[in-house]
C-alpha angles and dihedrals in degrees: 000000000000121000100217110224091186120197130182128242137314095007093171125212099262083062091050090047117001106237093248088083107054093109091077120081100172095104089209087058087043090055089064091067101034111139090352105180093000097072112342090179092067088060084047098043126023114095141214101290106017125138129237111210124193152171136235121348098350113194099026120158127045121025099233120147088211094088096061088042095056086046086052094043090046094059096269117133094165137038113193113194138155081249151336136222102251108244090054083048086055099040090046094063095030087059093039098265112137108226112197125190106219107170082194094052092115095061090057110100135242119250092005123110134268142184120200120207098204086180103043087039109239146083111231114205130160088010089294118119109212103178123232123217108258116258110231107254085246097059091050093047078058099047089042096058098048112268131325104288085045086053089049087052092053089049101043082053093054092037084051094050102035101037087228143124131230 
């Protein structure tokens, strides 16, 4: 089980890491700062496998990488949200973070438990199924290993000891 942070809509990347720490890249180092000044209980209290749940084009503004990196620092591995603004979707996958699409996000609660089913595509809370869009098989091989240069890695491997290509 899943503890649910839930946050409204277009919560934009400067609010998921404040721009005076992009110099970091180590995503433990990240999760101290994550949503520093926008909600400090969520660093304090969030925990290893929790889900963020939000609303309309999470993760709109800048297209830093950093703020997929501080949720996964911080103990997130998915972000479920009505939508999401299309370069953190991308850089989500590409550093190992799950985005789901969930158009009933808004109706999950805040603090209650949750269990998502990436397979069977939903997240169940509160005895209520709300169903997620499927993620392509690609884009959760990527997630799965890691990331994307994690995933490359894993594929140059098999590419190295098999002799064949992908």
């Amino acid at each position: 089980m899943m503890r649910i942070w839930k946050f409204g809509d277009d919560i934009d990347t400067d609010a998921i890491i404040p721009g005076r720490y992009l110099t970091e890249y180590d995503p433990k180092k990240l999760a101290e700062h994550v949503f520093e000044g926008t909600r400090d209980d969520f660093r304090a209290g969030v925990h290893e496998g929790d889900v963020l749940v939000a609303g309309r084009n999470f993760g709109c503004g800048s297209s830093r990488e950093h703020a997929p990196l501080a949720l996964l620092g911080a103990g997130v591995k998915i972000v479920v949200a009505e939508s999401f603004a299309r370069i953190f979707y991308r850089n989500a996958v590409n550093t190992g973070l799950l985005p789901l699409i969930c158009p009933e996000a808004g109706t999950l609660v805040e603090g209650h438990e949750a269990v998502v089913d990436i397979a069977g595509g939903s997240i169940e809370s509160d005895g209520v199924r709300h169903a997620t869009e499927a993620v392509p098989p690609f884009m959760q091989e990527i997630v799965d290993a890691g990331g994307l240069v994690e995933y490359a890695k894993n594929m140059k491997e098999v590419e190295l000891c098999t002799g064949s290509h992908r």
